[in-house]
N, CA, C and O atoms as a Tinker XYZ file with bonds, in Angstrom:
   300  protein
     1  N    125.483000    3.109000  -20.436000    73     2
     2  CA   125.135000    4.492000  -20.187000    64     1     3
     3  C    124.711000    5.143000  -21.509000    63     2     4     5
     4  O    125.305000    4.872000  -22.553000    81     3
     5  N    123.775000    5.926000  -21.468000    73     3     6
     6  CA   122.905000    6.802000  -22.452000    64     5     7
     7  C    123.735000    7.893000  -22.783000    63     6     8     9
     8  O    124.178000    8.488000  -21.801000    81     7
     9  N    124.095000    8.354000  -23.965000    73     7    10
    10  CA   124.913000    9.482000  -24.601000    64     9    11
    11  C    124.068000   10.520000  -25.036000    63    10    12    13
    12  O    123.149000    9.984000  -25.654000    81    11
    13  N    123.943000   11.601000  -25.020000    73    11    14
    14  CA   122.712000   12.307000  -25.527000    64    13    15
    15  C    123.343000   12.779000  -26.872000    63    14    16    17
    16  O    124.483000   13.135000  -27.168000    81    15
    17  N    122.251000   12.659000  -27.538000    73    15    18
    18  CA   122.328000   13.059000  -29.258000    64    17    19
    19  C    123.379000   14.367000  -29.403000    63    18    20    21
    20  O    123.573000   14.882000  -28.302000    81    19
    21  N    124.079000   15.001000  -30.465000    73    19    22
    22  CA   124.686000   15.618000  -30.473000    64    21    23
    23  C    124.029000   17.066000  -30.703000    63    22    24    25
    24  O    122.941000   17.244000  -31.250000    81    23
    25  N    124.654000   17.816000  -30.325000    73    23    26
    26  CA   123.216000   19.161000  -30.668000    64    25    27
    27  C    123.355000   19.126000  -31.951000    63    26    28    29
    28  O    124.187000   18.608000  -32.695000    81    27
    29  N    122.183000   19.913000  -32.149000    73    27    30
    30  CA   122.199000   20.307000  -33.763000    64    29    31
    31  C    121.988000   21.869000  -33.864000    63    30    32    33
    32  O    121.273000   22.226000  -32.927000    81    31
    33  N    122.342000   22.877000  -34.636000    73    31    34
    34  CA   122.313000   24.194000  -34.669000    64    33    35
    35  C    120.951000   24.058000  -35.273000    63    34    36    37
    36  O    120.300000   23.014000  -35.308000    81    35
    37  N    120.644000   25.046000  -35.673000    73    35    38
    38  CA   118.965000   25.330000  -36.323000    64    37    39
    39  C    118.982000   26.729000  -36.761000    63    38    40    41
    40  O    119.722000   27.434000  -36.075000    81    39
    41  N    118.403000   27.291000  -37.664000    73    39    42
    42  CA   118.186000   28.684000  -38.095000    64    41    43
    43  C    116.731000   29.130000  -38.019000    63    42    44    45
    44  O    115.826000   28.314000  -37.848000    81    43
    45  N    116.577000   30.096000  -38.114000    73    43    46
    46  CA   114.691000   30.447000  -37.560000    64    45    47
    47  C    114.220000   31.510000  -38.733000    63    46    48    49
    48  O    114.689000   32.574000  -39.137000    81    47
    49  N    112.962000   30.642000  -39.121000    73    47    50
    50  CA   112.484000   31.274000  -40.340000    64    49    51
    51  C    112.123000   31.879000  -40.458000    63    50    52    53
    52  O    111.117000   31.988000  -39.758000    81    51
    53  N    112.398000   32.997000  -41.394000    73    51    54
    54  CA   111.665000   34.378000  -41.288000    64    53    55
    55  C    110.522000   34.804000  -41.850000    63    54    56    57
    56  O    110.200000   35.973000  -42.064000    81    55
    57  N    109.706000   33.479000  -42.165000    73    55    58
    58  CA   108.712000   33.722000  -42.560000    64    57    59
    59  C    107.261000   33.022000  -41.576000    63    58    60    61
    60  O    106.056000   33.272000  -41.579000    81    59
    61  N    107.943000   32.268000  -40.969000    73    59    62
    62  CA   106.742000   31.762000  -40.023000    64    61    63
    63  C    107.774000   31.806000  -38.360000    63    62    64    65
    64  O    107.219000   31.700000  -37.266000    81    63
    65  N    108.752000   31.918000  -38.465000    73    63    66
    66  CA   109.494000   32.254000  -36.541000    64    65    67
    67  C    109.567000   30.878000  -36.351000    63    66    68    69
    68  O    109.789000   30.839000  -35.141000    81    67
    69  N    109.525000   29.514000  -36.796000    73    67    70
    70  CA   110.270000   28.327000  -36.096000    64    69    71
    71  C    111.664000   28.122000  -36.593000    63    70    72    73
    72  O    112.403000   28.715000  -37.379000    81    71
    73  N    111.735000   27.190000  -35.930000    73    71    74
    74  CA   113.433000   27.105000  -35.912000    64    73    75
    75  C    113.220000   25.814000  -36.774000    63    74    76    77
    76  O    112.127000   25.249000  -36.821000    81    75
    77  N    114.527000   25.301000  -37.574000    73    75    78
    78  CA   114.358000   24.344000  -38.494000    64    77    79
    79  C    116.012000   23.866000  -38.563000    63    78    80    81
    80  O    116.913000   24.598000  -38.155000    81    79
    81  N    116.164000   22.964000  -38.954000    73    79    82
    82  CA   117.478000   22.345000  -38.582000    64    81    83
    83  C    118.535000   22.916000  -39.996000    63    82    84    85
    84  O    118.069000   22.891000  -41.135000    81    83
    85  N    119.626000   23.291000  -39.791000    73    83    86
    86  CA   120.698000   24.036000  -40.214000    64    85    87
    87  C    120.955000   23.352000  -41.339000    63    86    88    89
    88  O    121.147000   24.086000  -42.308000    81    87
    89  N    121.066000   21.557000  -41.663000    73    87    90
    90  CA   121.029000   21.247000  -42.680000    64    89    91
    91  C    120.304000   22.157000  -44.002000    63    90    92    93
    92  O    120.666000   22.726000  -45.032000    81    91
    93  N    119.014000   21.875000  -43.214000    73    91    94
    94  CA   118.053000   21.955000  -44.285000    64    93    95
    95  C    118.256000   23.871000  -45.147000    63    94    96    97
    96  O    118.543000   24.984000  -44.705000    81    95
    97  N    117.926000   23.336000  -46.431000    73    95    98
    98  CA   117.994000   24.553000  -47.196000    64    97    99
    99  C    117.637000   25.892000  -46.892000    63    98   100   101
   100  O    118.268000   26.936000  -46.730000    81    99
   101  N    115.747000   25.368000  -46.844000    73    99   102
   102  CA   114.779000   26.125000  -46.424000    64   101   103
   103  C    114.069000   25.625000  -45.061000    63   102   104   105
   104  O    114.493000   24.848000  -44.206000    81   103
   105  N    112.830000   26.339000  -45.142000    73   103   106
   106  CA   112.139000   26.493000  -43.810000    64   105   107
   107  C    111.207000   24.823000  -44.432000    63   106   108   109
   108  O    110.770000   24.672000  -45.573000    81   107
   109  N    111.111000   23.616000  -43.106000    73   107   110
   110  CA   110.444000   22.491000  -43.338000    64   109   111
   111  C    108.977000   22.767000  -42.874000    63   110   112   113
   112  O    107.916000   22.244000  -43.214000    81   111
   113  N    109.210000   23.560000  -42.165000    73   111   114
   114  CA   107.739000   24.043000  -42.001000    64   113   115
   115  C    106.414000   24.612000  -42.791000    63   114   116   117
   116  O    105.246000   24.249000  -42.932000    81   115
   117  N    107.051000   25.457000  -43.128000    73   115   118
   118  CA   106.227000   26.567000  -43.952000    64   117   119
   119  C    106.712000   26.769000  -45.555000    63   118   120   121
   120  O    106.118000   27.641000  -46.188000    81   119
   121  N    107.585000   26.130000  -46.119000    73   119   122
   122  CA   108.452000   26.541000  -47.525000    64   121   123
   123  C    107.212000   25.891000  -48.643000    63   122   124   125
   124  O    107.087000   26.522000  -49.692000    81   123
   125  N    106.404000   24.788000  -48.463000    73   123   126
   126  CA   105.248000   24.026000  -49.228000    64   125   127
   127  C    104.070000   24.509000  -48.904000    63   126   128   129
   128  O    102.984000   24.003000  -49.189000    81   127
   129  N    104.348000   25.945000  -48.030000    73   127   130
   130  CA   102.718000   25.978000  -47.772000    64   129   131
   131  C    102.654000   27.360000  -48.051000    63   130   132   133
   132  O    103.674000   28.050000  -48.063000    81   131
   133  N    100.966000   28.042000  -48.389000    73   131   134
   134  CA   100.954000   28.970000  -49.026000    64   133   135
   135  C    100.587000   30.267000  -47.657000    63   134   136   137
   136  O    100.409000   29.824000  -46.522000    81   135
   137  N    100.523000   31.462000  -47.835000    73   135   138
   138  CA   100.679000   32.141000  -47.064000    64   137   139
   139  C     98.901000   31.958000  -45.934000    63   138   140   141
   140  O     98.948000   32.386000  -44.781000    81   139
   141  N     97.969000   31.520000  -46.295000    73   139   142
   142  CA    96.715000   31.042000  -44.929000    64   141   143
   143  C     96.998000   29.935000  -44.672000    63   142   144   145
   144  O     96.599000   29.693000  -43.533000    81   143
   145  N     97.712000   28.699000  -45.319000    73   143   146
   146  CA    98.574000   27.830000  -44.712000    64   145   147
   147  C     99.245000   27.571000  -43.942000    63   146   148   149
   148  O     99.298000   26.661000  -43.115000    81   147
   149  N     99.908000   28.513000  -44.212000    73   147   150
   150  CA   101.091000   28.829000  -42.738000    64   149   151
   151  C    100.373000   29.626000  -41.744000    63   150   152   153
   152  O    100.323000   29.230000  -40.579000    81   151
   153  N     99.815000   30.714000  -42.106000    73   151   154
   154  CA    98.703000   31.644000  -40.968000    64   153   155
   155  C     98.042000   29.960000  -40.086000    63   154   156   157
   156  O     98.281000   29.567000  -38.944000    81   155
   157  N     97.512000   29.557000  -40.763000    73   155   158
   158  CA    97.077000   28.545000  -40.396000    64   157   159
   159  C     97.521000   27.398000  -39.205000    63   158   160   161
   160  O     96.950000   27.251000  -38.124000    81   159
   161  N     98.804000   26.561000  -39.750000    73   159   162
   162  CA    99.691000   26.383000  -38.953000    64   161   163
   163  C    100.028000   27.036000  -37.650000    63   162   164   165
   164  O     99.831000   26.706000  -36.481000    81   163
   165  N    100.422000   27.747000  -38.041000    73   163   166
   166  CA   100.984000   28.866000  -36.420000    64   165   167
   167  C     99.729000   29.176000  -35.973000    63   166   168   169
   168  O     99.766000   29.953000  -35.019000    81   167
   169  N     98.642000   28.855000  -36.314000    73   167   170
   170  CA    97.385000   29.306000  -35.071000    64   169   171
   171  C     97.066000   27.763000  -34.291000    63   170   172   173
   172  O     96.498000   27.574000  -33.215000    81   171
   173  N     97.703000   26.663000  -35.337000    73   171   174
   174  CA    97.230000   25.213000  -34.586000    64   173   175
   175  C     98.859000   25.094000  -33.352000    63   174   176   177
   176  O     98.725000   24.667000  -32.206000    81   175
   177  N    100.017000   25.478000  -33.819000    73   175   178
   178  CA   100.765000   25.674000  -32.994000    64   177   179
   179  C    100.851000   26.268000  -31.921000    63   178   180   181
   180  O    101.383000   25.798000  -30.915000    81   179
   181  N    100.180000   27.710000  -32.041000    73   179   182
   182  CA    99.908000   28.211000  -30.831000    64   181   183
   183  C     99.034000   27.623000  -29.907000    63   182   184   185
   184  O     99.311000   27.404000  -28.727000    81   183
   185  N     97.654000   27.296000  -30.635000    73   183   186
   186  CA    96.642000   26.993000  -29.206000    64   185   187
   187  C     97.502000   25.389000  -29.112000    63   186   188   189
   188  O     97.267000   24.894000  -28.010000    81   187
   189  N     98.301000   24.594000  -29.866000    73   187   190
   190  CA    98.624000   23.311000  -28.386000    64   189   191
   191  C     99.333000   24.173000  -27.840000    63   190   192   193
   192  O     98.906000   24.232000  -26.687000    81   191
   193  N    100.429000   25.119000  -27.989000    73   191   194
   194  CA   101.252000   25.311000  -26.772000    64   193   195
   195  C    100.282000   25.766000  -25.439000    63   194   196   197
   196  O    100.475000   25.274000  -24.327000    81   195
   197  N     99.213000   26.775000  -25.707000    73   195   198
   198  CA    98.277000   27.213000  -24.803000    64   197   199
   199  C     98.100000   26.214000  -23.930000    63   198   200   201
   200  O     98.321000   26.201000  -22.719000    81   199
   201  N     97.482000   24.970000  -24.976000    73   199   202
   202  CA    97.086000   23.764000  -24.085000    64   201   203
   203  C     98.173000   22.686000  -23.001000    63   202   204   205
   204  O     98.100000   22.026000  -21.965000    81   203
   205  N     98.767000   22.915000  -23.648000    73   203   206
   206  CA   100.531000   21.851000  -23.062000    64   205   207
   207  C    100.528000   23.270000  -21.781000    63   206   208   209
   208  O    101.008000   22.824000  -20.738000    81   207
   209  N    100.288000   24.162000  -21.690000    73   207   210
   210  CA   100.534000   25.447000  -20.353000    64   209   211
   211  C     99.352000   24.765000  -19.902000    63   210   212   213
   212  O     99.605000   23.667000  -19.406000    81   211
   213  N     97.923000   25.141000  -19.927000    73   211   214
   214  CA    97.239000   25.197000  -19.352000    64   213   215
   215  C     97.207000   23.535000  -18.101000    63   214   216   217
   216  O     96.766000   23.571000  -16.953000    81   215
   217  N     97.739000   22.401000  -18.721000    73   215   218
   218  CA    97.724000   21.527000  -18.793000    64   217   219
   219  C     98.857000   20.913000  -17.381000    63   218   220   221
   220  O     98.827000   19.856000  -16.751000    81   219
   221  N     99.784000   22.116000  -17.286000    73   219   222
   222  CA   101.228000   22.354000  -16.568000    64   221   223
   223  C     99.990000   22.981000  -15.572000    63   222   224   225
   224  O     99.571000   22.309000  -14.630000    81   223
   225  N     99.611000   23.934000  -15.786000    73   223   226
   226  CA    98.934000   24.519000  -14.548000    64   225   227
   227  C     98.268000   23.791000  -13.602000    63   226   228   229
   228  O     98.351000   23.793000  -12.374000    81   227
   229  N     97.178000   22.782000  -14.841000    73   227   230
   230  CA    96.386000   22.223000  -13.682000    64   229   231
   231  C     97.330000   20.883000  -12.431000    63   230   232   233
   232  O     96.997000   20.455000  -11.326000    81   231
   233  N     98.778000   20.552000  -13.477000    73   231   234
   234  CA    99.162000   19.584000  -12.145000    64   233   235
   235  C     99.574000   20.271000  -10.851000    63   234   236   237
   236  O     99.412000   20.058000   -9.650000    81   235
   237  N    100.398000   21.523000  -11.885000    73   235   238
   238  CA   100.926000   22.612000  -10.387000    64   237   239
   239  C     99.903000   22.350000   -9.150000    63   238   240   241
   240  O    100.107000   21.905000   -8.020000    81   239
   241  N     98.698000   22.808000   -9.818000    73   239   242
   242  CA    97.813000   23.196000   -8.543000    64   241   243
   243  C     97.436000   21.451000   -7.737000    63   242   244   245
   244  O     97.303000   21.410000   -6.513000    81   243
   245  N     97.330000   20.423000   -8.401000    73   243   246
   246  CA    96.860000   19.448000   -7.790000    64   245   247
   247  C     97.736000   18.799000   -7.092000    63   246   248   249
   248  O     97.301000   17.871000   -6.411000    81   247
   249  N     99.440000   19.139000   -7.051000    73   247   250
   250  CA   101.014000   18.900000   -6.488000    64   249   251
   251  C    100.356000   19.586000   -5.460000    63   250   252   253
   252  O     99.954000   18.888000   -4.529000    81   251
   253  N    100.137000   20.894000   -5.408000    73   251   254
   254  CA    99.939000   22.263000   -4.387000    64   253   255
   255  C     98.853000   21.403000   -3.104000    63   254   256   257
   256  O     99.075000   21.237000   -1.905000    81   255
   257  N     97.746000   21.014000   -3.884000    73   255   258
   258  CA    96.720000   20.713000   -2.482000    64   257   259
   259  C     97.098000   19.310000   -2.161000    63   258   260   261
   260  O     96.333000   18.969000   -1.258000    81   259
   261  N     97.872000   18.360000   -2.444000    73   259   262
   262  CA    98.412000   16.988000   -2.415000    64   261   263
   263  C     99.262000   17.442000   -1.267000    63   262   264   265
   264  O     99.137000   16.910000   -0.164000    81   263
   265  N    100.319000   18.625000   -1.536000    73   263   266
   266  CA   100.742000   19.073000   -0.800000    64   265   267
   267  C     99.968000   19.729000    1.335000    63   266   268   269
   268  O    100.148000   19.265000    2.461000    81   267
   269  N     99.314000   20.716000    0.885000    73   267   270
   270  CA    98.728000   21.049000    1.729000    64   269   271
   271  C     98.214000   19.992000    2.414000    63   270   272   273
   272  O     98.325000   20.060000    3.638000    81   271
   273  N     97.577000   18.848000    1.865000    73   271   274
   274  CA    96.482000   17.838000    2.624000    64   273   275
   275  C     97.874000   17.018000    3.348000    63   274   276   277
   276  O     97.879000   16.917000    4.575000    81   275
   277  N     98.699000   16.612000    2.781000    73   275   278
   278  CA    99.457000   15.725000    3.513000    64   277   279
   279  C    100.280000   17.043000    5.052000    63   278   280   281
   280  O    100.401000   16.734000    6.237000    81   279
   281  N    100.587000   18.095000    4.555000    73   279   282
   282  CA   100.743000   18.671000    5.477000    64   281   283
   283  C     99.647000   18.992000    7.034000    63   282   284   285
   284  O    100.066000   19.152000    8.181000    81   283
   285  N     98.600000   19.002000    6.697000    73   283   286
   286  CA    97.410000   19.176000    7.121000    64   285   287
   287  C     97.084000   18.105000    7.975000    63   286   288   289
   288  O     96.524000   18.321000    9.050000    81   287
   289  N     97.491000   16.554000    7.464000    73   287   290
   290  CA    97.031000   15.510000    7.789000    64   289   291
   291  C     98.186000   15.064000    9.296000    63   290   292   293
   292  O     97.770000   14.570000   10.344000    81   291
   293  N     99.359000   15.339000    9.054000    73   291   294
   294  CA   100.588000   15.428000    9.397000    64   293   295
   295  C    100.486000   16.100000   11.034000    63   294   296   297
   296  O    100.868000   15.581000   12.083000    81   295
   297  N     99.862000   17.370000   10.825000    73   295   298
   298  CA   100.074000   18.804000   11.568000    64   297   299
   299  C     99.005000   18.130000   13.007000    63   298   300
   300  O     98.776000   18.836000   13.989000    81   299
């Protein structure tokens, strides 16, 4: 049987908003990078999350008419 990892706490940086693991000193994200660096970063972070959503949407909808057709087919 599979044990799941132990949590880990995390603190959230106040200079770019991710969370970073409690060990660590500073922010692993953003602490080596300069301020359009990080602007930078958080704009490539944002559009995947956009994409990882948009991406959720399109199965929703193709579950949805998979759905309907077998109902349809059924009826």
């Amino acid at each position: 049987m599979l044990v799941p990892p132990p949590i880990s706490f995390s603190n959230k940086c106040k200079r770019c908003g991710l969370r970073y693991p409690a060990k660590a000193t500073e922010c692993v994200h953003c602490s080596n990078l300069t301020d359009s660096e990080t602007e930078e970063m958080l704009l490539h972070k944002k559009s995947a999350h956009k994409n990882t959503a948009n991406i959720g949407k399109l199965f929703f909808y193709i579950a949805l008419l998979i759905l309907i057709g077998t109902v349809l087919i059924s009826a």
